[in-house]
PyMOL Python script that loads the backbone (N, CA, C, O; Angstrom):
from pymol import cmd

cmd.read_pdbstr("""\
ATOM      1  N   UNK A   1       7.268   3.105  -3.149  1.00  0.00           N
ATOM      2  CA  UNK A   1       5.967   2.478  -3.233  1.00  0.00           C
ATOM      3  C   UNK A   1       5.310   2.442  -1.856  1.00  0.00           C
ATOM      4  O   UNK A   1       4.090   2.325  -1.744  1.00  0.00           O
ATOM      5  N   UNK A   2       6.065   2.536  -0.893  1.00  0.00           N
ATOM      6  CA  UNK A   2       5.469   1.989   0.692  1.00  0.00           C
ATOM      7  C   UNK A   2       5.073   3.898   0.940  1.00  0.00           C
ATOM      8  O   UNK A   2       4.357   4.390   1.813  1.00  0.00           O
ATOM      9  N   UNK A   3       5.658   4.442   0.091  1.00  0.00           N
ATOM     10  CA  UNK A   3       5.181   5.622   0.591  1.00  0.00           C
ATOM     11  C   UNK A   3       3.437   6.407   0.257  1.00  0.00           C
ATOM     12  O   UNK A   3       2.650   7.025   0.973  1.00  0.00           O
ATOM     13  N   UNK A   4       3.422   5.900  -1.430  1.00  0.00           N
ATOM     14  CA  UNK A   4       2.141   5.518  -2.047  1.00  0.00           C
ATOM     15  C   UNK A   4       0.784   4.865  -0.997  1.00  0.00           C
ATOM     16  O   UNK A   4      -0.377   5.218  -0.791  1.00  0.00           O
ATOM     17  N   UNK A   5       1.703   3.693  -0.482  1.00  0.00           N
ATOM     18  CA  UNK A   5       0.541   2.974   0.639  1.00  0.00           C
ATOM     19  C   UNK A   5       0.190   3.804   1.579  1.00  0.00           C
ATOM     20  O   UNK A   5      -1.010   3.807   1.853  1.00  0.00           O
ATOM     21  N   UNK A   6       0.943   4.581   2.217  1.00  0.00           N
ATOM     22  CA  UNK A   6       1.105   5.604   3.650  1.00  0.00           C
ATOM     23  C   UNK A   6       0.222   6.369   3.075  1.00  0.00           C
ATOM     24  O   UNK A   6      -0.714   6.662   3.818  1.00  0.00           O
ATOM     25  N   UNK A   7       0.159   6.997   1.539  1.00  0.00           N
ATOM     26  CA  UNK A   7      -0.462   8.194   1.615  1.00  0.00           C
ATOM     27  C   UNK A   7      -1.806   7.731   1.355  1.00  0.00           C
ATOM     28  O   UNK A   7      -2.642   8.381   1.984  1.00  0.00           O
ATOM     29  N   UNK A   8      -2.279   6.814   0.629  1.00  0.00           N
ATOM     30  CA  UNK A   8      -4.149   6.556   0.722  1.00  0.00           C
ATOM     31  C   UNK A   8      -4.614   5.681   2.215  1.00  0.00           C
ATOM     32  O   UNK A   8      -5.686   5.531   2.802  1.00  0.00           O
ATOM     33  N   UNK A   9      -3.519   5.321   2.402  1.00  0.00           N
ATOM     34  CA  UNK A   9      -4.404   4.991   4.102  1.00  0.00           C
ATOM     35  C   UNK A   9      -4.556   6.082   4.674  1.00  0.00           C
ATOM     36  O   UNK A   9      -5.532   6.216   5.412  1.00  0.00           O
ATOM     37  N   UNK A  10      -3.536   7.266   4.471  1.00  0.00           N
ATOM     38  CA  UNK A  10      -4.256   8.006   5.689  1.00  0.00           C
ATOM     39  C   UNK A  10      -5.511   9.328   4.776  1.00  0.00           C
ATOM     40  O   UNK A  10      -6.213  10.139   5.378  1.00  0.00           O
ATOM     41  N   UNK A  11      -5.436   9.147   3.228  1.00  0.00           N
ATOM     42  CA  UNK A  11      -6.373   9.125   2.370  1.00  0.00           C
ATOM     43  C   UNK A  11      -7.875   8.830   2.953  1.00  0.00           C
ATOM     44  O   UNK A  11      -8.763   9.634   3.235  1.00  0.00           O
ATOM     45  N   UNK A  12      -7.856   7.581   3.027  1.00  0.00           N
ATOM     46  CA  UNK A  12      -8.815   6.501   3.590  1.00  0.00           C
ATOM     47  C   UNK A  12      -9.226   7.012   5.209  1.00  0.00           C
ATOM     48  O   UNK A  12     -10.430   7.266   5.217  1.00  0.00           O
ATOM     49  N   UNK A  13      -8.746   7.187   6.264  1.00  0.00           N
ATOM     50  CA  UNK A  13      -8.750   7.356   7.159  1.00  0.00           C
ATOM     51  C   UNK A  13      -9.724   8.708   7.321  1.00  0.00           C
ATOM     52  O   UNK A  13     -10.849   8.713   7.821  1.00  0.00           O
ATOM     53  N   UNK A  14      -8.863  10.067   6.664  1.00  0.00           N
ATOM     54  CA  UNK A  14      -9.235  11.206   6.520  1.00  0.00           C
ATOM     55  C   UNK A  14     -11.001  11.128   5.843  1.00  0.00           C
ATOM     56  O   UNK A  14     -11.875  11.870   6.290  1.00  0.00           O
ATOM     57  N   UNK A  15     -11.144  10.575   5.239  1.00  0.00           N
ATOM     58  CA  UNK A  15     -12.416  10.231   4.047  1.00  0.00           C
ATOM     59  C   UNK A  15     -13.460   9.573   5.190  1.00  0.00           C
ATOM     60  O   UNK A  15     -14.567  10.109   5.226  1.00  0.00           O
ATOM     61  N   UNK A  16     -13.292   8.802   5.843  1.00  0.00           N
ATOM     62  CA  UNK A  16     -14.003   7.573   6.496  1.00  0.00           C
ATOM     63  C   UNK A  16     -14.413   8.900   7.494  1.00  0.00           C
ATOM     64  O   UNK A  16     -15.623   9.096   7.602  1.00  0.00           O
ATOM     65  N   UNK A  17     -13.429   9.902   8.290  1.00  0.00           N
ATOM     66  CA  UNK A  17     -13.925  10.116   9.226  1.00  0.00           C
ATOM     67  C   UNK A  17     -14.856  11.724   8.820  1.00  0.00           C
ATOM     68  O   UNK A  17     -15.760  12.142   9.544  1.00  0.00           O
ATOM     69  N   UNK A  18     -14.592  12.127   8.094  1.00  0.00           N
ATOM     70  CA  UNK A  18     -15.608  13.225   7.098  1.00  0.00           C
ATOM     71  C   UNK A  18     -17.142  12.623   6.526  1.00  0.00           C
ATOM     72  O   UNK A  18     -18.131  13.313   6.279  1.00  0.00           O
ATOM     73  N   UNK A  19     -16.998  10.902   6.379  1.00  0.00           N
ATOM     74  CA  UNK A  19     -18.600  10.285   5.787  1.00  0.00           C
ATOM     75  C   UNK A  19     -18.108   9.680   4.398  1.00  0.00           C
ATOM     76  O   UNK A  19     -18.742   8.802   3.811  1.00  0.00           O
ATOM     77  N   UNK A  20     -17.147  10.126   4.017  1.00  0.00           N
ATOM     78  CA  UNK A  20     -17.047   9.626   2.373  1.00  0.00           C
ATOM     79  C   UNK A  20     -17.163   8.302   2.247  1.00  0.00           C
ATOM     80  O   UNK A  20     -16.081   7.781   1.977  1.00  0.00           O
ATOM     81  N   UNK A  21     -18.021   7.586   2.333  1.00  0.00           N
ATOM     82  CA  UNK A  21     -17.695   6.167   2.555  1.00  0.00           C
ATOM     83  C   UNK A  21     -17.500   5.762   1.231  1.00  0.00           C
ATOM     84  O   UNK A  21     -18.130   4.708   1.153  1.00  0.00           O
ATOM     85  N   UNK A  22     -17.037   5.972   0.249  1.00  0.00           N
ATOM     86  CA  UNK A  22     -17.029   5.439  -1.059  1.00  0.00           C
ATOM     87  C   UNK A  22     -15.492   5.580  -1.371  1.00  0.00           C
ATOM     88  O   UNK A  22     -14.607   4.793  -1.705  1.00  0.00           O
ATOM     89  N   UNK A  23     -15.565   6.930  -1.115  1.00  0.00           N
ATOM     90  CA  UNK A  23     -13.735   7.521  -1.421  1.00  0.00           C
ATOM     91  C   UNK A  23     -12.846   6.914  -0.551  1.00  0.00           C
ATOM     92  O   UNK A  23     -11.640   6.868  -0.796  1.00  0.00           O
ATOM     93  N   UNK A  24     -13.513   6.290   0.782  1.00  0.00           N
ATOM     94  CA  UNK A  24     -12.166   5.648   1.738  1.00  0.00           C
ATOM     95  C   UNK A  24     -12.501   4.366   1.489  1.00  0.00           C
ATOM     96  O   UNK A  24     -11.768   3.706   2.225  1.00  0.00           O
ATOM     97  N   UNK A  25     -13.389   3.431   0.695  1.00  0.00           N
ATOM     98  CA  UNK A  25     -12.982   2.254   0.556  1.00  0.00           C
ATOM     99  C   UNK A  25     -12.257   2.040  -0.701  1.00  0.00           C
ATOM    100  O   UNK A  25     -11.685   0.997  -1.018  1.00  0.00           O
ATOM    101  N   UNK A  26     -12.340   3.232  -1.461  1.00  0.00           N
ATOM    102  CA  UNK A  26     -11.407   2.834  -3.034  1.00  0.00           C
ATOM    103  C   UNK A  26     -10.252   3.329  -2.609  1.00  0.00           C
ATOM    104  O   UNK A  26      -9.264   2.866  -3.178  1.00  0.00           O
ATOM    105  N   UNK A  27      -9.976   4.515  -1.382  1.00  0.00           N
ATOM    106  CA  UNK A  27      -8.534   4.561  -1.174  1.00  0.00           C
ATOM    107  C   UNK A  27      -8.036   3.324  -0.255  1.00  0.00           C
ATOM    108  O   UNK A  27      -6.900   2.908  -0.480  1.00  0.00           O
ATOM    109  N   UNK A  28      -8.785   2.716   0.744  1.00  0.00           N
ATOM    110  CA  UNK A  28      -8.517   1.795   1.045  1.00  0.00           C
ATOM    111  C   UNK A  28      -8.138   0.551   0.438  1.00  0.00           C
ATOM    112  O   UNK A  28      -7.270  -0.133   0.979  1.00  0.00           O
ATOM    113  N   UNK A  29      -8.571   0.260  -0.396  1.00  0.00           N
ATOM    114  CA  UNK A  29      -8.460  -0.966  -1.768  1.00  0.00           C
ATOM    115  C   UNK A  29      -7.252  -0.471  -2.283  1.00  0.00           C
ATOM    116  O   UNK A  29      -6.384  -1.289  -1.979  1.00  0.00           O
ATOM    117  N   UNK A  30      -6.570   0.835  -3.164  1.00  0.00           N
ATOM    118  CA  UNK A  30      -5.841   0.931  -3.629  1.00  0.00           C
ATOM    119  C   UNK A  30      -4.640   0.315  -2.568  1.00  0.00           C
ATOM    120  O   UNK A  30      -3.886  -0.642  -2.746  1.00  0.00           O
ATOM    121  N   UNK A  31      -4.765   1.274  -1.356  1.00  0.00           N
ATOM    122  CA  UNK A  31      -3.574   1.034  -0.132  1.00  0.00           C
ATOM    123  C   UNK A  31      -3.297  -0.637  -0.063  1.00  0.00           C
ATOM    124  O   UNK A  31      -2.210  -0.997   0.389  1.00  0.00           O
ATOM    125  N   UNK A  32      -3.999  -1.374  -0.383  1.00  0.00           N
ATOM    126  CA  UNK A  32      -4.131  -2.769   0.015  1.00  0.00           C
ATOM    127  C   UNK A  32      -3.595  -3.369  -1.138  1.00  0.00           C
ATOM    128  O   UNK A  32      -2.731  -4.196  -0.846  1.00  0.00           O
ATOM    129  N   UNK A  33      -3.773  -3.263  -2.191  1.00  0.00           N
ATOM    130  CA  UNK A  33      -2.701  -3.461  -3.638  1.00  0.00           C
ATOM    131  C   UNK A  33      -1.751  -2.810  -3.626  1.00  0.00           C
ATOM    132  O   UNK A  33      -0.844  -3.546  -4.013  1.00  0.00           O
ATOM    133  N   UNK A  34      -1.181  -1.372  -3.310  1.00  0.00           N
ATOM    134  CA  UNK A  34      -0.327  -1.426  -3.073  1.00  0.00           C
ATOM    135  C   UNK A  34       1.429  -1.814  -2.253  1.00  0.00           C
ATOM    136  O   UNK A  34       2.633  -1.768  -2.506  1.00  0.00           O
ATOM    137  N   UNK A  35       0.535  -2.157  -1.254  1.00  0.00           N
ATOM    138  CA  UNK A  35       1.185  -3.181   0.140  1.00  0.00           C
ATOM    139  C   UNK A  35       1.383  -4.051  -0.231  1.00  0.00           C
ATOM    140  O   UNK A  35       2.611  -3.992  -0.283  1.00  0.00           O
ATOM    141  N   UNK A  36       0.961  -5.543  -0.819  1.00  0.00           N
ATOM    142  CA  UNK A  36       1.092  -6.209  -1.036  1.00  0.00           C
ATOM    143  C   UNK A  36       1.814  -6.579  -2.851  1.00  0.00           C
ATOM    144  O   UNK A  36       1.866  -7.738  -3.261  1.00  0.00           O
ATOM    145  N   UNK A  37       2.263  -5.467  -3.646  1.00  0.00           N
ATOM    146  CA  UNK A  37       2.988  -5.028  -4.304  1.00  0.00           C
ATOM    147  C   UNK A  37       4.267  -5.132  -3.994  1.00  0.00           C
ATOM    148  O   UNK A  37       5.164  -5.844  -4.448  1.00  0.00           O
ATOM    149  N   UNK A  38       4.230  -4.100  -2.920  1.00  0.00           N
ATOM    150  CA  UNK A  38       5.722  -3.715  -2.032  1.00  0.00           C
ATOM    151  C   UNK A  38       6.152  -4.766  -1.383  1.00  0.00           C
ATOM    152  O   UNK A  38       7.354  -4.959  -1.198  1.00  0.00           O
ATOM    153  N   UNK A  39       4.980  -5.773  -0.856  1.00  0.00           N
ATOM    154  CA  UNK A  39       6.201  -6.835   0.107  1.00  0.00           C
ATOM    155  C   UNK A  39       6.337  -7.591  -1.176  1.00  0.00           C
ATOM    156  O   UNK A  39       7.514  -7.686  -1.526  1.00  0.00           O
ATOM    157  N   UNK A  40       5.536  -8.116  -1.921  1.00  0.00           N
ATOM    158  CA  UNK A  40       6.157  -9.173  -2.995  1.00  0.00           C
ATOM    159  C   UNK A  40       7.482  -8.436  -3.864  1.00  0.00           C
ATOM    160  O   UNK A  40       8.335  -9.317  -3.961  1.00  0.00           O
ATOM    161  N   UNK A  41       7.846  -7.503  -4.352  1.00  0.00           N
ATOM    162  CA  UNK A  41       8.922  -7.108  -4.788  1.00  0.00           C
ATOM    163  C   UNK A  41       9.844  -6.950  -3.304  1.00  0.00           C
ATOM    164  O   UNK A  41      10.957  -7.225  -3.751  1.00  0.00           O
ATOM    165  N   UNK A  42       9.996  -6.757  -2.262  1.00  0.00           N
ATOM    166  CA  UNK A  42      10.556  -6.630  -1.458  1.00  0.00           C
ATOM    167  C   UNK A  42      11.068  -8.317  -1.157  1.00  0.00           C
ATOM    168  O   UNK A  42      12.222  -8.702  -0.967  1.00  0.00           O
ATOM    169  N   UNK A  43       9.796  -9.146  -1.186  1.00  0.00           N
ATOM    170  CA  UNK A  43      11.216 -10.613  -0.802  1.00  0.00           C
ATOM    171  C   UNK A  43      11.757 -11.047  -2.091  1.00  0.00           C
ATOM    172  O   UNK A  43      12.531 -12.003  -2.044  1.00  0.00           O
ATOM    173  N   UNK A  44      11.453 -10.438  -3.440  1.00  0.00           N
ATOM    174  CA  UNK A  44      11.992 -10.758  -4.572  1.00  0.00           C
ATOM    175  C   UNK A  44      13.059 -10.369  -4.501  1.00  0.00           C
ATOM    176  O   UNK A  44      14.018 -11.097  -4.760  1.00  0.00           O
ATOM    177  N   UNK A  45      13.209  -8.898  -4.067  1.00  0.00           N
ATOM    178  CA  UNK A  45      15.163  -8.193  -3.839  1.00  0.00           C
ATOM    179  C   UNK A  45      15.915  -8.898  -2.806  1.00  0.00           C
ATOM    180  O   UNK A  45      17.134  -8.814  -2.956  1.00  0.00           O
ATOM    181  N   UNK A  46      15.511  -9.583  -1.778  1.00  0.00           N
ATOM    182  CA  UNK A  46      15.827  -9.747  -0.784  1.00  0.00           C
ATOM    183  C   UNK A  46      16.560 -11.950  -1.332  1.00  0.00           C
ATOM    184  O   UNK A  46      17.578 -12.572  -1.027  1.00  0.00           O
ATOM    185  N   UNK A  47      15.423 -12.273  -2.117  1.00  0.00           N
ATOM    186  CA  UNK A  47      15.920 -13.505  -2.592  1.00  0.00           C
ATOM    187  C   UNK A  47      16.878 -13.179  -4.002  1.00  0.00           C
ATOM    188  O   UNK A  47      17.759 -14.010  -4.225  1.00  0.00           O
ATOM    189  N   UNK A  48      16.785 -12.305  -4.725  1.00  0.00           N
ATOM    190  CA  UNK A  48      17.821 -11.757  -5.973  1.00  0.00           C
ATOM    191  C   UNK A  48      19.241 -11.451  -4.868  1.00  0.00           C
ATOM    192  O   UNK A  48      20.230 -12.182  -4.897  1.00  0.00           O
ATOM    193  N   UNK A  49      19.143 -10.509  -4.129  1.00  0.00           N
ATOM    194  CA  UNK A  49      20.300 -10.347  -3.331  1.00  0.00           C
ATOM    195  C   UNK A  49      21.260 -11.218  -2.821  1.00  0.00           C
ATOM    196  O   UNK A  49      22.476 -11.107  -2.977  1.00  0.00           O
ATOM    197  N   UNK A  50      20.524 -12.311  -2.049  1.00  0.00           N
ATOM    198  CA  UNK A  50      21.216 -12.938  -1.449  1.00  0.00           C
ATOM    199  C   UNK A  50      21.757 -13.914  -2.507  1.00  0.00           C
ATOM    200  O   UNK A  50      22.860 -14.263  -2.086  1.00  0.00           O
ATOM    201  N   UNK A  51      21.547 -14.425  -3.495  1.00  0.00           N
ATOM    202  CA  UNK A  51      21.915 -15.110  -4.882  1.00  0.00           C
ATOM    203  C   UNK A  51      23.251 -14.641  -6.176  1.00  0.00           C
ATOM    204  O   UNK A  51      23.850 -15.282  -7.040  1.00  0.00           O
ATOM    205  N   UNK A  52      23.267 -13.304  -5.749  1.00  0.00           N
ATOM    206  CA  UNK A  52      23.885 -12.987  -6.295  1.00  0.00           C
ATOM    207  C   UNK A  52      25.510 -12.457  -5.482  1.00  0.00           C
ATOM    208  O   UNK A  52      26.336 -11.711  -6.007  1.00  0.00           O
ATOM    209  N   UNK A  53      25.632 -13.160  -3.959  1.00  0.00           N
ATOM    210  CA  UNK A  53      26.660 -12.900  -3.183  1.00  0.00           C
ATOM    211  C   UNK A  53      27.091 -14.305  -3.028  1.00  0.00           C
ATOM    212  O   UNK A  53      28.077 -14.577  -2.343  1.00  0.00           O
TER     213      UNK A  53
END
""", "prot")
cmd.dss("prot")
cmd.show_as("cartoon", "prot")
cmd.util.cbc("prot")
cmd.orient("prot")
């Protein structure tokens, strides 16, 4: 999933600096739900883990 994020930021990045200003704020938006996806399942494994030792 963190790899998903990596690829529309630099999505976003690439877009912003060509003019697309439409295409790098919806890749930007996606990147930003996806991040915050990844850390909330990330302290969920991290609190499942330690619970189950």
């Amino acid at each position: 999933m963190l790899r998903w994020t990596v690829i529309f930021v630099v999505l976003a990045i690439i877009a912003a600096i060509f003019g697309f200003g439409g295409i790098a704020a919806g890749a930007a938006s996606i990147a930003k739900i996806l991040f915050f996806i990844f850390v909330v399942l990330f302290i969920i494994s991290l609190i499942a883990g330690r619970k189950s030792v």
